[in-house]
N, C-alpha and C positions, 0 to 999 in steps of 0.2 A: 489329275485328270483321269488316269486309270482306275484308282480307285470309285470314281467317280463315273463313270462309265461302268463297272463291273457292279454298280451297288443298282444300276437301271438294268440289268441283267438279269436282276434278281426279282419276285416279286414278293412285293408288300405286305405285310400281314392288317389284317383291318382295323390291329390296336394301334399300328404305327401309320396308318394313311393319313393324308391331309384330310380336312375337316371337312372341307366343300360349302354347301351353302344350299339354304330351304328352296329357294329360287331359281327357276332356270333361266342359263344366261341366254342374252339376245341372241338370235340367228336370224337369216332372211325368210321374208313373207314368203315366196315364192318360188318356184325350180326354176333356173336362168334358163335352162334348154326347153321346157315345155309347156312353162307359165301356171303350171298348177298347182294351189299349196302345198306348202313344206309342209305342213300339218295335216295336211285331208286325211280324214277316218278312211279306212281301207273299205272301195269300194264290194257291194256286195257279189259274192261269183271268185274274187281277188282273193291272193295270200300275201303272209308277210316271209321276205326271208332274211337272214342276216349275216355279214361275213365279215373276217376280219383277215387281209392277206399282204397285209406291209401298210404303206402310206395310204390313207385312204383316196389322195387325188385321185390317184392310176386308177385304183379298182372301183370309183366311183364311176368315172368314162368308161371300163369297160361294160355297167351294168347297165345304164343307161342305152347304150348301143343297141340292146338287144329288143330285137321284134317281141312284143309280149311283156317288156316290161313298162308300168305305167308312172311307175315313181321312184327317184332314189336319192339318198339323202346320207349322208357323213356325220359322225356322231363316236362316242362314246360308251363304251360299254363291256361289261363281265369284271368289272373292278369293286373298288369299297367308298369310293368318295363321291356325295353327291354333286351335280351340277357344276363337274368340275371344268376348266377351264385348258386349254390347249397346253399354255405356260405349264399349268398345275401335270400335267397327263404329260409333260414332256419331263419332267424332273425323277417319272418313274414310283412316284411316292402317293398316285391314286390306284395303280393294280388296273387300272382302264387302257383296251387295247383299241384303237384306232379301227373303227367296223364302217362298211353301209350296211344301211337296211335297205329292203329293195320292197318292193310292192308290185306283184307282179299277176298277169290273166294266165292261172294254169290251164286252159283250155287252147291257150298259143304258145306256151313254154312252160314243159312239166317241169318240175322242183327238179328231177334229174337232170336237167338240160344247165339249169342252175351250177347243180354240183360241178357235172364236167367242164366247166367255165372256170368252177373254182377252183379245180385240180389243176387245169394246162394250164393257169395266167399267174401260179408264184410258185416258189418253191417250197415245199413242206415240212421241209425234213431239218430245216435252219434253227429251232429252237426258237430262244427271244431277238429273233431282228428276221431281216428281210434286205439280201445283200448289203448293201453298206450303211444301212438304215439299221444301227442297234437298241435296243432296249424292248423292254416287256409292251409295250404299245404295238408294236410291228410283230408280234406272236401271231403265228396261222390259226383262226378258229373258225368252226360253224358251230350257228346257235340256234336251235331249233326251237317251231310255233307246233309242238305236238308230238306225239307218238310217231306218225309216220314219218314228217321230216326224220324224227330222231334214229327212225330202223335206217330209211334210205342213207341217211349220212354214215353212219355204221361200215352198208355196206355198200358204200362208192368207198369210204376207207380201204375196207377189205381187198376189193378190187383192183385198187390203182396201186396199193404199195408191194405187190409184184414185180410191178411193170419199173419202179422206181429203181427197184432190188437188181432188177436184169440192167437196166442203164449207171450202174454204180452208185446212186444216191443210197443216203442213212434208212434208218426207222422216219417214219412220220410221226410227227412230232405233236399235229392238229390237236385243236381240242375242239370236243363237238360236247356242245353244253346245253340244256335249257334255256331261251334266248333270258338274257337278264333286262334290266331295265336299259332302257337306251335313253342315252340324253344327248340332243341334237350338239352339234360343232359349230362356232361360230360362223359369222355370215359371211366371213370370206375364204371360208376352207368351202362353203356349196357350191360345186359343179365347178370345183375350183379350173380344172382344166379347159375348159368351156369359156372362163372367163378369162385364162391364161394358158392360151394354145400352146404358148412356147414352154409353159414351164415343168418344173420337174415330177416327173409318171413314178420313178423309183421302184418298178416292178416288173416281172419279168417271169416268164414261164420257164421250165427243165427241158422241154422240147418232148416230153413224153408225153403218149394219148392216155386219155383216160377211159377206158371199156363205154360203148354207146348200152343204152338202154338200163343205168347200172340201177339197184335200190327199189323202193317198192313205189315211189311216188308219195307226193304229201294229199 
């Protein structure tokens, strides 16, 4: 079991990944909390953003919460295996970390307003897991739709892992990448919390602020 646990620890090289498959698997038609396709092209004026901060139930409620955003969705991505599958992405052997993507009006919540949500709602500095949640799936990442997410994410980074440093936590750990391909999570991880109030969130903030007005905007 250790060994087996230390080997999801690690990640994957894309020669050793599973295979995945041409096809994407099923997920639900529509958002349980707002009724609008899981699919809709991102409205025009709208951005895309994309995060990965432990399980994605938790951090899928808390993006949905937010005034300004108009769509979010649980999914798959920054790994080597296509179309892979929960089972597959929990074995550690697709390099796929457990993200939403968010769809959101920066005209009601700038891309920064984003980040400082992502910094106060996990802990960064944890490597591959997210409290008691281990393996390379639960790795903290931002993934960025361009130049400017990519400066701002940079420096909300720069920012916050001060403020980490004065409260006792590590380095930050994040990785802030090119968004990659995203392939949607089956149809009962969407808006999983929504559809199961009671059940388990798995994520949790440091209790540290992260600087208002940080990055340049996307």
């Amino acid at each position: 079991m250790f060994a087996f646990q230390k080997k999801k620890m690690q990640m994957v090289s894309p020669e050793a990944a599973l295979p995945g498959r041409p096809a994407p698997i099923p997920t639900a038609e529509t958002h349980f909390v707002s009724g609008r396709p899981l699919k809709a092209p991102v409205p025009e004026g709208m951005q895309e953003a994309m995060f990965g901060m432990g399980c994605f139930w938790g951090v899928e409620r808390i993006f949905w919460q937010i005034e300004g955003v108009w769509l979010t969705m649980a999914g798959y991505a920054a790994g080597h295996t296509p179309n892979p599958t929960y089972e597959e992405v929990c074995t550690g052997q697709t390099g796929h970390n457990e993200v939403v993507r968010v769809i959101f009006d920066p005209k009601i919540v700038p891309y920064e307003e984003l980040l400082r949500v992502f910094w106060e709602n996990h802990d960064p500095t944890q490597g591959m897991r997210q409290g008691n949640d281990m393996g390379t799936q639960y790795r903290s990442g931002i993934y960025t739709y361009g130049a400017a997410q990519a400066q701002a994410a940079e420096e909300s980074r720069a920012a916050f892992a001060p403020r980490l440093a004065e409260a006792g936590y590590g380095a930050i750990t994040t990785e802030i990448l090119p968004a990659p391909a995203f392939f949607y999570a089956e149809d009962y991880h969407q808006q999983y919390l929504a559809k199961n109030p009671a059940g388990y969130c798995g994520i949790g903030g440091t209790g540290v602020s992260c600087p208002v007005g940080i990055g340049s905007g996307a």
